[in-house]
KEPA-546526 format. One record per residue (C-alpha): x, y, z. Coordinates in steps of 0.5 Angstrom, whole numbers, plus 2048, in hexadecimal, padded with zeros to 3 digits. Layout:
% residues N
XYZ ...
//
This chain:
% residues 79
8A67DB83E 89E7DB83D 8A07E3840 8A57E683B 8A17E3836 89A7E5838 89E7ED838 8A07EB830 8997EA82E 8987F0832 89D7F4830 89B7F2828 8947F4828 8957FB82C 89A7FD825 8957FA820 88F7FD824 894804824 89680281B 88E80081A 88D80981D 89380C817 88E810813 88F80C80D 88A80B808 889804808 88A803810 884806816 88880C817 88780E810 88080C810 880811816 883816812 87D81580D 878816812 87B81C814 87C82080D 87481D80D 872821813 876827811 87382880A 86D82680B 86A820807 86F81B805 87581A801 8748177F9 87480F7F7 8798117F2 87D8147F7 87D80F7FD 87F8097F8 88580E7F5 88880F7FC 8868097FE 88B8057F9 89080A7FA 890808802 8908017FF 8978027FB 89A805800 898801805 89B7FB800 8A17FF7FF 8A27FF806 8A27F8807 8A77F7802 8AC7FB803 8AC7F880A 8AC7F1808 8B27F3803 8B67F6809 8B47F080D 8B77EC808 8BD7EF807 8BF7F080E 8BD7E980F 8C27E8809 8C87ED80A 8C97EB810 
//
């Protein structure tokens, strides 16, 4: 019913809330990692930099989905 569906979408953004926290660069919690480092040093990171680690967090982050959805496909597939 209306309950057990409403505790899904609960359930669903408690876990995205929690994955949108990972110290990623791409995500908050690296964004939160960022400032850290900023506040520790002083003065700010370099642009170069930022973009450098940036790109590596979306390539990971990509990676990820991939090898999750071919896992997904070949559990759908095998069986």
């Amino acid at each position: 019913g209306i309950h057990s569906f409403a505790r899904l979408l609960g359930t669903i953004s408690f876990s995205l809330g929690i994955v949108n926290l990972l110290p990623v660069p791409v995500l908050d919690g690296g964004q939160i990692v960022f400032y850290a480092i900023e506040g520790i040093r002083g003065r700010p990171l370099s642009l170069a930099l930022r973009e450098r680690v940036q790109m590596i967090g979306v390539l990971a982050l990509a990676a990820l989905m991939l090898m999750v959805t071919v896992m997904d496909v070949n559990r759908w597939l095998g069986g």
